[in-house]
DSSP file (Angstrom, degrees, kcal/mol; ACC not computed):
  #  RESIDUE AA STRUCTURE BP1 BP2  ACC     N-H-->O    O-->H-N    N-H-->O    O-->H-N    TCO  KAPPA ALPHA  PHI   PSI    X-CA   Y-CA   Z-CA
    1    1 A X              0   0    0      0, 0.0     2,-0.4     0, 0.0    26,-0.0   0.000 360.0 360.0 360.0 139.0  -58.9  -16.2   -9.5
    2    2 A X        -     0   0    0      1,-0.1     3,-0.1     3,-0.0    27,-0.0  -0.705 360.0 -99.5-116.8 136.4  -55.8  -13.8   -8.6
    3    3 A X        -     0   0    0     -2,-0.4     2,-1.4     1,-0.1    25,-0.3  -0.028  28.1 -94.3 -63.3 160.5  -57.1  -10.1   -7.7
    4    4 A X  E     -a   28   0A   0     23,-2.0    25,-2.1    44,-0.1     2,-0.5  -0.622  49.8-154.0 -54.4  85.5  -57.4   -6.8   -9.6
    5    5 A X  E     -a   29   0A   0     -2,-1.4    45,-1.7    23,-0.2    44,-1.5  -0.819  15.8-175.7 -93.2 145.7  -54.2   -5.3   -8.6
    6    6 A X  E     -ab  30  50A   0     23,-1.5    25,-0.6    -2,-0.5     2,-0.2  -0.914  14.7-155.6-148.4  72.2  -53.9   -1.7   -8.5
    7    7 A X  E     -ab  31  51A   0     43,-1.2    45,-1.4    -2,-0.4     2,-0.4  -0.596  14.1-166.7 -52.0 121.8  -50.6    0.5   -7.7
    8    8 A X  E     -ab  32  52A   0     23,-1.1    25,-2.3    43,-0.2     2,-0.5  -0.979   4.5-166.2-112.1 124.8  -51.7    3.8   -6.5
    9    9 A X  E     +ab  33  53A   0     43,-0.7    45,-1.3    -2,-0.4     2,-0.2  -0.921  21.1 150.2-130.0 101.0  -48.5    6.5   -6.4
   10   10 A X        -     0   0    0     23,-1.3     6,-0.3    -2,-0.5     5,-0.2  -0.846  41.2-158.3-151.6 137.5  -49.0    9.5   -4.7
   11   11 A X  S    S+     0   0    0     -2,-0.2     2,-1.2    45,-0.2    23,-0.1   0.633  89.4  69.5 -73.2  12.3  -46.6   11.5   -3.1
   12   12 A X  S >> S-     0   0    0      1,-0.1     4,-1.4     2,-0.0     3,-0.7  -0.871  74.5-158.6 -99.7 104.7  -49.6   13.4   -0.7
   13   13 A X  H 3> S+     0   0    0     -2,-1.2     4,-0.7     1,-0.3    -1,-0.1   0.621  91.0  63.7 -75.2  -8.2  -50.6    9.9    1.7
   14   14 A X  H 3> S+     0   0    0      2,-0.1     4,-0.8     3,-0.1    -1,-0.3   0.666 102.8  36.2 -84.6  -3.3  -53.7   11.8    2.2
   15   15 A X  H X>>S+     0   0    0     -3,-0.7     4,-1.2    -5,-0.2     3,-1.0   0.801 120.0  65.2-101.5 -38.4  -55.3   11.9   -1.7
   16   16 A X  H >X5S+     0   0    0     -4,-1.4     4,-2.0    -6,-0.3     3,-0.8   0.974 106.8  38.8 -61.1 -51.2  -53.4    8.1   -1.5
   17   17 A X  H 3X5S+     0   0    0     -4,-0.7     4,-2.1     1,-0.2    -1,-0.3   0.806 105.4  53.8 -38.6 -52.0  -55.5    7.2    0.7
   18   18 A X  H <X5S+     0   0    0     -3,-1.0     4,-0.7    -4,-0.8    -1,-0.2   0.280 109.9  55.0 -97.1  12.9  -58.6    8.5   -0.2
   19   19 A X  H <X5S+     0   0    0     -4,-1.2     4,-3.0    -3,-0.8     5,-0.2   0.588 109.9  52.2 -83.9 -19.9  -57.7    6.6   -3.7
   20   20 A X  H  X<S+     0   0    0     -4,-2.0     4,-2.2    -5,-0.6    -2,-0.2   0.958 113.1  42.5 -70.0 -51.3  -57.4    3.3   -0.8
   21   21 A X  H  < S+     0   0    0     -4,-2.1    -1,-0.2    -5,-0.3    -3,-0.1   0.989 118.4  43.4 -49.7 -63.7  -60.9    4.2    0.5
   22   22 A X  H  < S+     0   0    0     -4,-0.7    -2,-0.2     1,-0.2    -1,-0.2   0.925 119.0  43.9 -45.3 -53.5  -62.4    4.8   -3.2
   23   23 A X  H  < S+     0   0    0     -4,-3.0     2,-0.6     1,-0.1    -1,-0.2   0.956  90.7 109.5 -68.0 -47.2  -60.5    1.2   -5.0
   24   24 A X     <  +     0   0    0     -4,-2.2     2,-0.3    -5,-0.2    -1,-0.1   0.207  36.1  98.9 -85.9 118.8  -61.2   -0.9   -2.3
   25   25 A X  S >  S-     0   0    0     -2,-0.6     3,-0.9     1,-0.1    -2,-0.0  -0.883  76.9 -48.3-144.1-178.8  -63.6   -3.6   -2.6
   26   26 A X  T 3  S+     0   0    0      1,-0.3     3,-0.1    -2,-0.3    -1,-0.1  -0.202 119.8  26.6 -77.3 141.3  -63.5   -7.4   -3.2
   27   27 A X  T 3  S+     0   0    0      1,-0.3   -23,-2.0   -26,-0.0     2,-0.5   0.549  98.8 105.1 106.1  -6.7  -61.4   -8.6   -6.0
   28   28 A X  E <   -a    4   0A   0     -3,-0.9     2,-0.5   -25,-0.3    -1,-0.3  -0.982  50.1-166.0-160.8 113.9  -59.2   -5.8   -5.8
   29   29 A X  E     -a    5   0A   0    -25,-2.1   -23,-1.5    -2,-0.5     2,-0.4  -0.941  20.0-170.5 -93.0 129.1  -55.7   -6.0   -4.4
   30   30 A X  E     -a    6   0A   0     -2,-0.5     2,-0.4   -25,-0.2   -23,-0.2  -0.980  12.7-170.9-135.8 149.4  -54.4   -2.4   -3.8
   31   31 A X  E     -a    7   0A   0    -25,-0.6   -23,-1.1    -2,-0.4     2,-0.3  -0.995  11.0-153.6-123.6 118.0  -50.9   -1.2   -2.9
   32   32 A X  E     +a    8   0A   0     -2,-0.4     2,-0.3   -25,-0.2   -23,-0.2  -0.645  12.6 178.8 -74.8 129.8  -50.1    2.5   -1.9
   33   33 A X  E     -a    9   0A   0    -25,-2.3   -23,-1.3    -2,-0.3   -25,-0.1  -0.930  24.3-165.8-132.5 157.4  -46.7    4.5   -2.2
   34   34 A X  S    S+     0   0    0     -2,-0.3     2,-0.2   -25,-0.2   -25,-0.1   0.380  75.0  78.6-116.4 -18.6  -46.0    8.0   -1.3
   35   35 A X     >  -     0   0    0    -25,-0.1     4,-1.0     1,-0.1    24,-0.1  -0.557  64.9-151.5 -79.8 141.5  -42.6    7.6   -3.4
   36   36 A X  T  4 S+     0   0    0     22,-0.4    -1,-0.1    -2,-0.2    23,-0.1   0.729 100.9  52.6-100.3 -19.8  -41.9    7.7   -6.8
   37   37 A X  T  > S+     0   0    0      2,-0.2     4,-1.0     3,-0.1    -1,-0.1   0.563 109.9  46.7 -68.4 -18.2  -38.7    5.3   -6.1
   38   38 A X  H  > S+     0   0    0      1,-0.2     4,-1.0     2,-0.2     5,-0.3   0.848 102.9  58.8 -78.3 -28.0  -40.6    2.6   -4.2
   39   39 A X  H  X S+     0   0    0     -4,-1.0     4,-0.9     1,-0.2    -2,-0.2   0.683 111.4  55.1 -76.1   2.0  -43.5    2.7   -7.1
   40   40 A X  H  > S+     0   0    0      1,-0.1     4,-1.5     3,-0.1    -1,-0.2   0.936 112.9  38.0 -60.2 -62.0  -39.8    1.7   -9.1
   41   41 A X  H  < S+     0   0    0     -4,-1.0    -2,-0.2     1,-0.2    -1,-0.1   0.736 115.9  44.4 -66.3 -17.1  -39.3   -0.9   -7.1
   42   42 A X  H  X S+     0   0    0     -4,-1.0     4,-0.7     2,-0.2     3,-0.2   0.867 111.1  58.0-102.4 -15.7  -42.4   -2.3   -6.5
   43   43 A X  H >< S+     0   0    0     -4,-0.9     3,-1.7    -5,-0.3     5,-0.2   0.974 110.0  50.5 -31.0 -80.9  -43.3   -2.0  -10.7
   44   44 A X  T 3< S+     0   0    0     -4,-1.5    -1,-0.2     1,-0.3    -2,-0.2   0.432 119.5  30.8 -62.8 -12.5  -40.1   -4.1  -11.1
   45   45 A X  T 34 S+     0   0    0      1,-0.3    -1,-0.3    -3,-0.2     2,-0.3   0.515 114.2  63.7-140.1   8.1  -41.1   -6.9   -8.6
   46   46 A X    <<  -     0   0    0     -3,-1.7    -1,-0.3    -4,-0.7     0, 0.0  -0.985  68.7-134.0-137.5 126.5  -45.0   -6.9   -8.9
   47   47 A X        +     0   0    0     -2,-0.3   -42,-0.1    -3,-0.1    -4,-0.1   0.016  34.5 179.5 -28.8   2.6  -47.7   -7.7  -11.8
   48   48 A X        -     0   0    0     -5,-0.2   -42,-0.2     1,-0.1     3,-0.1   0.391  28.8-160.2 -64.4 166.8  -49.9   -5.1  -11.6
   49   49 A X  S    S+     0   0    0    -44,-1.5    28,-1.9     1,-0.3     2,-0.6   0.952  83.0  17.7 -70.3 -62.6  -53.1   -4.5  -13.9
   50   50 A X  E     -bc   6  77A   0    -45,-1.7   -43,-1.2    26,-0.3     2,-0.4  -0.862  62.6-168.6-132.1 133.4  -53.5   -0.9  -13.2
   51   51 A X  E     -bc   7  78A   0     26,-7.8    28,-1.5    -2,-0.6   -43,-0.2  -0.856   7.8-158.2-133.7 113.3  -51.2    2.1  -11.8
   52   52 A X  E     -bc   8  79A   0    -45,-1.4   -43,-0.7    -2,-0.4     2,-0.3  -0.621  19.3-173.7 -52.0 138.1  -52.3    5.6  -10.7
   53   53 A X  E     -bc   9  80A   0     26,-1.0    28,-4.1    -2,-0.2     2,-0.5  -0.985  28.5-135.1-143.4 154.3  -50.0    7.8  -10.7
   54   54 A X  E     - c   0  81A   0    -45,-1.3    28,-0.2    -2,-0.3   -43,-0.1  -0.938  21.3-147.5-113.1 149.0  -49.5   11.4   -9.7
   55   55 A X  S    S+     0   0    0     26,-2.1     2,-1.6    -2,-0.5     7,-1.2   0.946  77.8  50.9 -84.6 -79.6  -47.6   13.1  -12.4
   56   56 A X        +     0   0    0     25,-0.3     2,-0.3     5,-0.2    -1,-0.2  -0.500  65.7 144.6-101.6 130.7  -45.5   15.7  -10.3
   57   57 A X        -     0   0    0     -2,-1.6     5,-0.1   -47,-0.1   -22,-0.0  -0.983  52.8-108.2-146.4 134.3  -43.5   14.4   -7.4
   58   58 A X  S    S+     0   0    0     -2,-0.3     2,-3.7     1,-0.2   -22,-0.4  -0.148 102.8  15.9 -50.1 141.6  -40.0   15.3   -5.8
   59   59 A X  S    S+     0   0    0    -23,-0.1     2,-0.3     1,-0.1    -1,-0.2  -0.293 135.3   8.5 126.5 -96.8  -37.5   12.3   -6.7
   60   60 A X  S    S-     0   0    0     -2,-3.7    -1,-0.1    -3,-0.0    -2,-0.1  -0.863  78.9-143.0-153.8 107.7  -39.2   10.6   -9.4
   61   61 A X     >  -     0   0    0     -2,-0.3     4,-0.9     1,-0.1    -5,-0.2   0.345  32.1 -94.9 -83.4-150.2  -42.2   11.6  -11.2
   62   62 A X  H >> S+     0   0    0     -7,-1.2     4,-1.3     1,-0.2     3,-1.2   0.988 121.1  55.1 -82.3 -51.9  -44.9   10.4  -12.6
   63   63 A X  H >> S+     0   0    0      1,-0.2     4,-2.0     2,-0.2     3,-0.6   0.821 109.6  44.0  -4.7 -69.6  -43.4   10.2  -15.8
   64   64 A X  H 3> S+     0   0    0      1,-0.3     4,-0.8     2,-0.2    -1,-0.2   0.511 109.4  59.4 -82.3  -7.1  -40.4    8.1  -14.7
   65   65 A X  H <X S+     0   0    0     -3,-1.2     4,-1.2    -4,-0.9    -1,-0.3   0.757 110.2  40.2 -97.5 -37.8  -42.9    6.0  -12.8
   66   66 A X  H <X S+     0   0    0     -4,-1.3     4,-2.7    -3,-0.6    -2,-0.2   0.820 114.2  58.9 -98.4 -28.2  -45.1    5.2  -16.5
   67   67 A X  H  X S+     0   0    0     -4,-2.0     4,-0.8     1,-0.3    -1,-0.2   0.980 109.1  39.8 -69.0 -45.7  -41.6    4.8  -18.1
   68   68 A X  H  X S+     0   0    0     -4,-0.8     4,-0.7     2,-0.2    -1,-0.3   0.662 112.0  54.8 -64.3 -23.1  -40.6    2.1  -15.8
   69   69 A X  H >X S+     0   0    0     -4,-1.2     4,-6.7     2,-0.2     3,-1.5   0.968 108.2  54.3 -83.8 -54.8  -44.2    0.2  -15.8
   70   70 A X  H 3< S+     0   0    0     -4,-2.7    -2,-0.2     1,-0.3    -1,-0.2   0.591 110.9  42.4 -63.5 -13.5  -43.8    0.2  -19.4
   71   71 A X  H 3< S+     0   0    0     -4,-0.8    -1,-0.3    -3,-0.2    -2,-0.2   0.552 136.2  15.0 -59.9 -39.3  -40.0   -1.7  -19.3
   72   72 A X  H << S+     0   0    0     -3,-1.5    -2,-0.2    -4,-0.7    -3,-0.2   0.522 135.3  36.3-148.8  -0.1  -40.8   -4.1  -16.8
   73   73 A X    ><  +     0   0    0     -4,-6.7     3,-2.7     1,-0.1    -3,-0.1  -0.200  57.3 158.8-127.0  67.6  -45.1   -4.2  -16.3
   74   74 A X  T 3  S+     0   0    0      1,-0.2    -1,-0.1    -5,-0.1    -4,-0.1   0.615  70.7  58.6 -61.7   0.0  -46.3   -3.7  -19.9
   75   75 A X  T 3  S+     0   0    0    -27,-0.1    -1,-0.2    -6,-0.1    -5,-0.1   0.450  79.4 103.1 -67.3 -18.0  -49.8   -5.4  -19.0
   76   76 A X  S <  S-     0   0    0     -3,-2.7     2,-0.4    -7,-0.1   -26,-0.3  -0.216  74.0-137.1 -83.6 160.4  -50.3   -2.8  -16.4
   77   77 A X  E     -c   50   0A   0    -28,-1.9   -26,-7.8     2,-0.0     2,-0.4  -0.928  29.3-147.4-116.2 143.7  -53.2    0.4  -17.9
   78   78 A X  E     +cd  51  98A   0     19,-0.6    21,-2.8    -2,-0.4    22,-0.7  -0.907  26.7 179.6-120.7 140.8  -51.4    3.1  -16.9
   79   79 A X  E     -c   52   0A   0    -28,-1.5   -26,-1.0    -2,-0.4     2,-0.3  -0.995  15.7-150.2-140.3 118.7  -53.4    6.6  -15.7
   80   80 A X  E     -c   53   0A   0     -2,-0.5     2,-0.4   -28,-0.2    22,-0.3  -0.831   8.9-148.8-105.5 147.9  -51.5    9.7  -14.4
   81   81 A X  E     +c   54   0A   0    -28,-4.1   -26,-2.1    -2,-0.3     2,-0.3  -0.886  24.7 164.3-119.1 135.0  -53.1   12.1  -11.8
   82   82 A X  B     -e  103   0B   0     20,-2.6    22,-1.8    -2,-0.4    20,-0.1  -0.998  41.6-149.3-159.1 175.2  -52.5   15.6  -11.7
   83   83 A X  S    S+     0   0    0     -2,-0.3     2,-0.5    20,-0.3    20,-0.1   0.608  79.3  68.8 -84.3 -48.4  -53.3   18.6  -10.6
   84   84 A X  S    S-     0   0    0     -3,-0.1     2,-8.1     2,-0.0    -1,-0.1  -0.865  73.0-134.4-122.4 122.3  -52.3   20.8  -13.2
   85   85 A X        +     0   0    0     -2,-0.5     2,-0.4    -3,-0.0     3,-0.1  -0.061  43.9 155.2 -80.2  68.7  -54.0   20.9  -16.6
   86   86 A X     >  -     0   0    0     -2,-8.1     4,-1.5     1,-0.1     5,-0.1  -0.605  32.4-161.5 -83.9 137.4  -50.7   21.0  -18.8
   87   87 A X  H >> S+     0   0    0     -2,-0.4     4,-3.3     1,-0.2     3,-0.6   0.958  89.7  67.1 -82.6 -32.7  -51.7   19.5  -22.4
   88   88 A X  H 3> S+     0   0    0      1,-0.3     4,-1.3     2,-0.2    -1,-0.2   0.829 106.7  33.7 -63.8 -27.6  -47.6   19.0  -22.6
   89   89 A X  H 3> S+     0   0    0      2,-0.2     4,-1.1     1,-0.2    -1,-0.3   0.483 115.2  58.8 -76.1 -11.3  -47.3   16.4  -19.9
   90   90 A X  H <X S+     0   0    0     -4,-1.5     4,-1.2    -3,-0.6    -2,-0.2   0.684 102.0  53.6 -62.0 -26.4  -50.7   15.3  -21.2
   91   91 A X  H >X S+     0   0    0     -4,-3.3     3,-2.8     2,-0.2     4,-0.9   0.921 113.2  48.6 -59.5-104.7  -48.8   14.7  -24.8
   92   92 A X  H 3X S+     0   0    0     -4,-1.3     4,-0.9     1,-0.3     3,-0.2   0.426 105.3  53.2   7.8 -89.5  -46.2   12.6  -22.8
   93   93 A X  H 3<>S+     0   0    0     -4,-1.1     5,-1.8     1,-0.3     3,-0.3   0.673 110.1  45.1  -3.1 -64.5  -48.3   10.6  -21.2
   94   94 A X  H X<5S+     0   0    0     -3,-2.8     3,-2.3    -4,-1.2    -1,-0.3   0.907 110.1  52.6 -71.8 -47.2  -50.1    9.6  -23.9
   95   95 A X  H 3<5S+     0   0    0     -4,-0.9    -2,-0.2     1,-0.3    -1,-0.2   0.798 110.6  58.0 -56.2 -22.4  -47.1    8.9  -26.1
   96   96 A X  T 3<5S-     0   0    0     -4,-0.9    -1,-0.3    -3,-0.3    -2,-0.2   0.283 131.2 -90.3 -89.0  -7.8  -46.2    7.0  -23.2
   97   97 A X  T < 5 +     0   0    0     -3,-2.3   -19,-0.6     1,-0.3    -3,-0.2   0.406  59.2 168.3 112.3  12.9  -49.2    4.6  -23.0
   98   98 A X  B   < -d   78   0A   0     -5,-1.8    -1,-0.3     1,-0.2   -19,-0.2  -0.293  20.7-165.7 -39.1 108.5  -51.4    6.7  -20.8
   99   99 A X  S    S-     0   0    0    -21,-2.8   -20,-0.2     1,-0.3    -1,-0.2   0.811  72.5 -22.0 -76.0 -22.8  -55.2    4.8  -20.9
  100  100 A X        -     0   0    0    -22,-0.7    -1,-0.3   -20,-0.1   -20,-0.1  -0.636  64.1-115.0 168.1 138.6  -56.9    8.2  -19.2
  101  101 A X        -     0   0    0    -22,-0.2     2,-0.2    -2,-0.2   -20,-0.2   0.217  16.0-151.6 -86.3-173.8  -56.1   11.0  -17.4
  102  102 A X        -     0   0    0    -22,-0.3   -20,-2.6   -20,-0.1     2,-0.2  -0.749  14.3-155.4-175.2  92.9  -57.5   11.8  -13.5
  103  103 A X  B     -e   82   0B   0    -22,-0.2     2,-0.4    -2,-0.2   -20,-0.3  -0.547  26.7-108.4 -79.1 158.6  -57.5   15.5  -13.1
  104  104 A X  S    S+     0   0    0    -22,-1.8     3,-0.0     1,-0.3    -2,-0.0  -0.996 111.7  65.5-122.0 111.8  -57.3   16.3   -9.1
  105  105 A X  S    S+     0   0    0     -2,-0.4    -1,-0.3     1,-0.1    -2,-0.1  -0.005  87.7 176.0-112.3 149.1  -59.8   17.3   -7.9
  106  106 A X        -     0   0    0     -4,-0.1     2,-0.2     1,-0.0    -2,-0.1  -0.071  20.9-129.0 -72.5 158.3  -61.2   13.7   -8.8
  107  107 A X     >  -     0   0    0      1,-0.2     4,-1.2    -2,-0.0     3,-0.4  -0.905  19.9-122.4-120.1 163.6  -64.8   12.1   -8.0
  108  108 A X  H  > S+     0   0    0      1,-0.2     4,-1.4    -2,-0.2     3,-0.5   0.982 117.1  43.3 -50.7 -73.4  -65.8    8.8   -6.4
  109  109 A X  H  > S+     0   0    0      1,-0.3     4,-1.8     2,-0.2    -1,-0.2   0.636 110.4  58.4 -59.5 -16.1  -67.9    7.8   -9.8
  110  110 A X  H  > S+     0   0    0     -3,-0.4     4,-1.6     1,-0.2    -1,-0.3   0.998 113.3  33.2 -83.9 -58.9  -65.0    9.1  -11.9
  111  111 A X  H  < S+     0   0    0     -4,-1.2    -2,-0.2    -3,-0.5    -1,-0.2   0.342 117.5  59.2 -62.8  -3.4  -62.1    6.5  -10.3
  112  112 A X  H >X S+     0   0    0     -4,-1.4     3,-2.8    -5,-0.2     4,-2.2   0.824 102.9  44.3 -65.2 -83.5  -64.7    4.3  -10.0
  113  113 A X  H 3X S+     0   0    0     -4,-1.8     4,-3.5     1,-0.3    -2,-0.2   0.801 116.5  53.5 -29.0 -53.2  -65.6    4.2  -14.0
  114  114 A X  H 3X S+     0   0    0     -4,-1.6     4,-1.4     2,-0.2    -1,-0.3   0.885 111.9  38.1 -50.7 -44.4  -61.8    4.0  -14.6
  115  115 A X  H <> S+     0   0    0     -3,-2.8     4,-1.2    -5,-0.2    -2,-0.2   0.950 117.7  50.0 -81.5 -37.4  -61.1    1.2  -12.6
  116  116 A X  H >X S+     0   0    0     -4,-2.2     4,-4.4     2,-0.2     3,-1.1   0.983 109.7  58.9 -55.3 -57.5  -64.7   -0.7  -13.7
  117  117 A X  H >< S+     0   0    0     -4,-3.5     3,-2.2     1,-0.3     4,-0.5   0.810 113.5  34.2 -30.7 -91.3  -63.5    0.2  -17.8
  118  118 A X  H 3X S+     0   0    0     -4,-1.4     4,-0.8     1,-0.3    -1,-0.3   0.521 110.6  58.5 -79.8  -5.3  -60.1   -1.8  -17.5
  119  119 A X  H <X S+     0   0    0     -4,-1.2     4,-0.6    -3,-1.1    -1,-0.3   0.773 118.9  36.5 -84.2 -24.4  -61.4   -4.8  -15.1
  120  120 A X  H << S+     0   0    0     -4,-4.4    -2,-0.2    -3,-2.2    -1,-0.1   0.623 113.9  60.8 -77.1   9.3  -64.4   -5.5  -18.3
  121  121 A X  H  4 S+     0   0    0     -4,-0.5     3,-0.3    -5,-0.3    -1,-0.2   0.663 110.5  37.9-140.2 -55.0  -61.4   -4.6  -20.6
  122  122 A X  H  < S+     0   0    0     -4,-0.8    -2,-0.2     1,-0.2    -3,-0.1   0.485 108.8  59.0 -97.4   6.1  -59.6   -7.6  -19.1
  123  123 A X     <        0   0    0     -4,-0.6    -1,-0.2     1,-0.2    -2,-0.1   0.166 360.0 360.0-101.4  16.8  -62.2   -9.9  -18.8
  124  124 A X              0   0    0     -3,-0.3    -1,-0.2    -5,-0.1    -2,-0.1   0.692 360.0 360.0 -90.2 360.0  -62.9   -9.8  -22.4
């Protein structure tokens, strides 16, 4: 059985981290970027199931990060993290295939619940 994989994109390596701490457990492949041009690259060359993403980053945002999982991972449930409760990048988002937001700051049980939803989600 090939693991849960899980892109986590944020350009702060400590909140990436403590999303590495939360996701990992057995079953669960997870890959961290602090970039919004490696999560390009690694969209583009990788399956994943599920991508956090943080919404504003220098570069390439979060945005340009969900446009590109939808072009090249369209399996992927896509969740943007942010910070700032703007409804208009929430609009986006959503038009954009967003499965549920992750306001920062986040809880254990909350990125838990998210990640548990879409692994029964795909087992159906």
């Amino acid at each position: 059985m090939n693991p849960f994989k899980i892109l986590v994109v944020d350009d702060d390596p400590e909140q990436a981290e403590i999303l590495r701490t939360i996701l990992t457990s057995a079953g669960r492949a997870i890959t961290i970027c602090t970039r919004g041009r490696e999560a390009l690259d690694l969209i583009s060359k990788n399956p994943f199931n599920l991508i956090f993403t943080d919404i504003s980053m220098p570069e390439v945002n979060g945005l340009q990060v969900m446009k590109c999982a939808q072009e090249k991972c369209p399996q992927a449930a896509l969740v943007p993290i942010t910070a700032f409760g703007d409804w208009g990048i929430y609009a986006q988002a959503l038009k954009m295939g967003a499965k549920d937001f992750i306001n920062k700051p986040f809880s254990i049980p909350e990125i838990q619940g998210v990640v548990e939803k879409f692994i029964s989600q795909m087992a159906r």
